[in-house]
N, C-alpha and C positions, 0 to 999 in steps of 0.2 A: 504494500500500500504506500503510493507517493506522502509523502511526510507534508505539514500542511504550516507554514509560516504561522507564526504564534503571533502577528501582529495585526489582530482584527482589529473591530469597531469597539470590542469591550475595554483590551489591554488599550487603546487609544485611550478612548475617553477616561481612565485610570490615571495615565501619565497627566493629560490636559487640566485634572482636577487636582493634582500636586502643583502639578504648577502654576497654575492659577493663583493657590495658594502659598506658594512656594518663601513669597517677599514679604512677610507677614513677621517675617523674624523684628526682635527690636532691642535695640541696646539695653546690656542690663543684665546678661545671662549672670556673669559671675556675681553681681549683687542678689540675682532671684536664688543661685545656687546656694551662696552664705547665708540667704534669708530662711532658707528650708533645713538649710545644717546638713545637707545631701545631696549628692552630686545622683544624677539619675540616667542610668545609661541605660542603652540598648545592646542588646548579645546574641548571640545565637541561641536556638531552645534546645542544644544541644550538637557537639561537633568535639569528639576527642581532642583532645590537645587546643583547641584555641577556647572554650567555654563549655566546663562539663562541671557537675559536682561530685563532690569528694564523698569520701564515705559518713560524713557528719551533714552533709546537706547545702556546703558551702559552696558557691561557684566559684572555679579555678581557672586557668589557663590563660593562654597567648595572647588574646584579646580581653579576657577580664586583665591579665595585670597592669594592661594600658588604661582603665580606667580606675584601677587602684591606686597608681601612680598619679592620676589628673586629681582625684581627691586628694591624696597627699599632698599636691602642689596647692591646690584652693583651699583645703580643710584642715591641712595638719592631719591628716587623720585616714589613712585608706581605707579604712573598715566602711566609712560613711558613704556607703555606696547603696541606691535602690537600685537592683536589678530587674532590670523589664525582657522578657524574653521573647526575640519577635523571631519571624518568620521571613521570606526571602519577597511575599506580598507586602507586609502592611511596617515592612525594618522603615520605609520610608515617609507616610503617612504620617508613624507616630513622632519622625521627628521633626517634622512640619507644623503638626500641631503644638510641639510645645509637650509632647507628653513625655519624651526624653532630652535632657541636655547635651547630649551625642550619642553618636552611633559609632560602638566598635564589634562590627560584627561581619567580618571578612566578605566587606565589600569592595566591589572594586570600580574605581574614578575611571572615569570616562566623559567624553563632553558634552552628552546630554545631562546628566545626571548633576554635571556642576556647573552647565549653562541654564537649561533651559528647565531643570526642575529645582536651580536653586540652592544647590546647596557647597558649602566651601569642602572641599578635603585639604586632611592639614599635611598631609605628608605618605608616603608608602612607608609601611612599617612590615610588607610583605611583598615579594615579587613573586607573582605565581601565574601558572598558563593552564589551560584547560586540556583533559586529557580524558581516558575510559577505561573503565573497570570491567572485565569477562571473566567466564569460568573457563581453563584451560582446556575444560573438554570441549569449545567452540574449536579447535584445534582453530583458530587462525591469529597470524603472527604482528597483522598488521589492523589498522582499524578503516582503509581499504578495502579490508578482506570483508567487510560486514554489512555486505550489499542485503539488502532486505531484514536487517536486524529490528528485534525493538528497543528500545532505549528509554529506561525511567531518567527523566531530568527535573528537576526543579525550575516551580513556575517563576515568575519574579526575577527571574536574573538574568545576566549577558549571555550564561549558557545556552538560552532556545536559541537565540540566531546566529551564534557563534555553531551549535549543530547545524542548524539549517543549512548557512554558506558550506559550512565543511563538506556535508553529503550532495549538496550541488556542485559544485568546485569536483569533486570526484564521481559524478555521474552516477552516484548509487542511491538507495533509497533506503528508507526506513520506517520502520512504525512508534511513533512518540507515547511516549507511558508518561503524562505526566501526574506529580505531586509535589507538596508544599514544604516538606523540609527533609534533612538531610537522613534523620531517625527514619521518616517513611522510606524513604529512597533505597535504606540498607532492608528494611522489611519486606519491601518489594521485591527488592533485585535477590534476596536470598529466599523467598517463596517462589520465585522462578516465573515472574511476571513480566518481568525484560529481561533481553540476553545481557543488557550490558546494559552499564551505570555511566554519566558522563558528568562530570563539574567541574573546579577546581583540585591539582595535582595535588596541592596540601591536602583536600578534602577525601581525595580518595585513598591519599597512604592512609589519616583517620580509619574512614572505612573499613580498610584491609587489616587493620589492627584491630579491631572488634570479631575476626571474624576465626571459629575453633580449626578451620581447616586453612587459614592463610594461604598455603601453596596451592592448592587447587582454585584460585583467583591469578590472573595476570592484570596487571597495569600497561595497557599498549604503550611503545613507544612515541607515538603523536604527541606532541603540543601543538593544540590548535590556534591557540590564542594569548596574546598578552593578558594578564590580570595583573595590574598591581590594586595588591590590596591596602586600604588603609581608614584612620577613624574619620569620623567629618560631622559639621555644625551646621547649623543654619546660616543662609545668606544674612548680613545685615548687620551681625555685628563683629563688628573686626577686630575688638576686646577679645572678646571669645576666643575667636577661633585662633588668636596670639598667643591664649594660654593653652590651648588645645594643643595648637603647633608646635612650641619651642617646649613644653610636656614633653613630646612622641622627640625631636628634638636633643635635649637634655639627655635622655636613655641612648642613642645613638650615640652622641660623643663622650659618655659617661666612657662606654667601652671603650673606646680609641684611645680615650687619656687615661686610663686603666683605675678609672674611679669604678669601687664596690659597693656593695649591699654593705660588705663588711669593713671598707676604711674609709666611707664616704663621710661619717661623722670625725674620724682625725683630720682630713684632708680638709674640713669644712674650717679651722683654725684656720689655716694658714699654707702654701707650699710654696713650692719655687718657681710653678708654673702659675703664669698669670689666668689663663685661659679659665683653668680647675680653680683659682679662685674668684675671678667673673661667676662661672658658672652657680658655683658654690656659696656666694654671696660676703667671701672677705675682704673682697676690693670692686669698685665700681658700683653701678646703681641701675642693672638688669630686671632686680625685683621690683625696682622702683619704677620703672619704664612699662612693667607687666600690671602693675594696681598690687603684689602681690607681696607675701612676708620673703627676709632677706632669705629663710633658709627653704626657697618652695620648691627647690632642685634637691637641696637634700633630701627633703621629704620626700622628691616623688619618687628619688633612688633606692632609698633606703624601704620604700614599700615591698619591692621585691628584685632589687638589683637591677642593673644596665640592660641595657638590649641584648647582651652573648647572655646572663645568665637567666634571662625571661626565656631565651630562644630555644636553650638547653636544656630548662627545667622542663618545660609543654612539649619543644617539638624534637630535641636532638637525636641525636645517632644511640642515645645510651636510653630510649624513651621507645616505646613500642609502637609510634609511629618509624623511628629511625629517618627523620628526614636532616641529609646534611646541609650546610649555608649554602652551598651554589653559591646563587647571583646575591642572595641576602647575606653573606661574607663581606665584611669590610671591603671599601676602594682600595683599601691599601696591602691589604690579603687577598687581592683577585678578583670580588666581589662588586657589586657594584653600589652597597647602600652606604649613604652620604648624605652627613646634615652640616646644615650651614655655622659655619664658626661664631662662639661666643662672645660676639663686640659687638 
């Protein structure tokens, strides 16, 4: 069955109604934030490694510690966080409306999404491309090979037309399974409802780590698409999305200057580099430029360490996803992530 473009009259008038609404943001976030004593973010409803809870009920990972960190910077405080759990439909809605203070929920920036519905992203905090999940008993090598497959995808995302071109572009065809989040996706694809899974590369090692038979799944070699993923605010206020930004920021070049979870409060005295005391708030007036306290980089370090030890805690080679840095390795280890210098 020819696969059918997911961009009817409904998913139109969907986008048209965010953005409509889109400009509606208004200065003031960080004062409504300190007014409520709770920084309110948006997550996934669940994705190993980037926002999953622990065995006590608390939500974890890649993407929660970027906003454990933005409350530390605004709150003193990372705990002070409400968790809203959206879906890959309504992740945008709700921060339009003002029901979330941001969204970190392994989205990925592209120019509709931050022209034309609105909203700022502060930075890529993940570089990632779309790829597919099969059972090795499809015996095929390539995702080429999957002329008339079906494919459970998730609704809401770059991934339906990122599949669509790709099975155009190679002249085959397929049949679309779709549903709404990621948890369904794996319920699907392992009750044997679609041959094969498609999203995000991070999303499907996730996946693969859930699952008792791991080797009898393959990850095709395809990357079909760019994803960078990263947090992001509403149009409007440039407060905001300042302290959003140099937050996401801050954990990037914590690592480079080899500031830790663990010496970031020595280091917050005094050093010999200027930079890490900029940063740090023992020389200059960075907090003072943000609205925010001198120590709001310690804080958001000290929530759960830099960007290498966030990366390694949720996603690393030593974590049962097993995902190494690639492209997300430092500029200066090969890699290509890079935040803008502290001055």
């Amino acid at each position: 069955m020819k696969a059918k473009l997911l961009t009817g009259a409904i998913a139109a008038a969907g986008l048209m109604a965010i953005s409509a609404t889109a400009n509606t943001a208004h200065a003031g976030t960080l004062d409504d934030v300190r007014a409520a004593g709770e920084l309110k973010c948006g997550i996934n409803t669940g994705l190993p490694g980037f926002a999953f809870t622990d065995d006590k009920g608390n939500w974890t990972g890649f993407d929660v510690a970027y906003c454990r960190a933005l409350a530390g910077a605004v709150l003193g405080d990372p705990d002070k966080v409400k968790w809203v759990n959206l879906t890959g439909k309504n992740r945008f809605p709700a921060l339009t409306s003002g029901e979330i203070d941001v969204l970190s929920r392994n989205t990925t920036w592209t120019f509709s999404r931050d022209v034309d519905l609105g909203f700022t992203f502060v930075g890529v905090n993940y570089y990632d491309g779309q790829g597919f999940i099969g059972r090795t008993a499809l015996d095929a090598k390539s995702a080429r090979e999957l002329d008339g497959a079906s494919v459970c995808i998730q609704t809401g995302t770059t991934t339906e037309l990122n599949l669509a071109d790709f099975f155009r572009i190679n002249k085959i065809d397929y049949e679309p399974v779709p549903i709404e989040t990621n948890e369904e996706a794996r319920k699907a694809y392992e009750a044997e409802r679609c041959d094969v899974y498609t999203t995000d590369a991070s999303g499907l090692a996730a996946t693969r780590s859930t699952f008792p038979d791991a080797d009898a799944h393959m990850v095709f070699p395809e990357i079909i698409s760019k994803e960078p993923l990263g947090p992001l605010v509403r149009h409007g206020d440039d407060q905001w999305a300042d302290v959003a930004r140099w937050t996401l920021n801050a954990l990037i070049n914590a690592e480079e200057l080899g500031v830790t979870q663990e010496n970031v409060a020595d280091l917050a005295k005094g050093s010999d580099n200027p930079e890490i005391n900029r940063m740090l708030g023992s020389e200059g007036s960075l907090a003072e430029m943000l609205g925010l306290s001198t120590d709001w980089a310690v804080n958001a370090i000290r929530a759960e360490g830099n960007y290498s030890e966030i990366f390694e805690r949720y996603l690393g080679t030593n974590t049962s996803l097993g995902i190494s840095r690639g492209l997300n390795a430092l500029w200066k280890d090969g890699g290509i992530l890079y935040a803008p210098p502290m001055r």
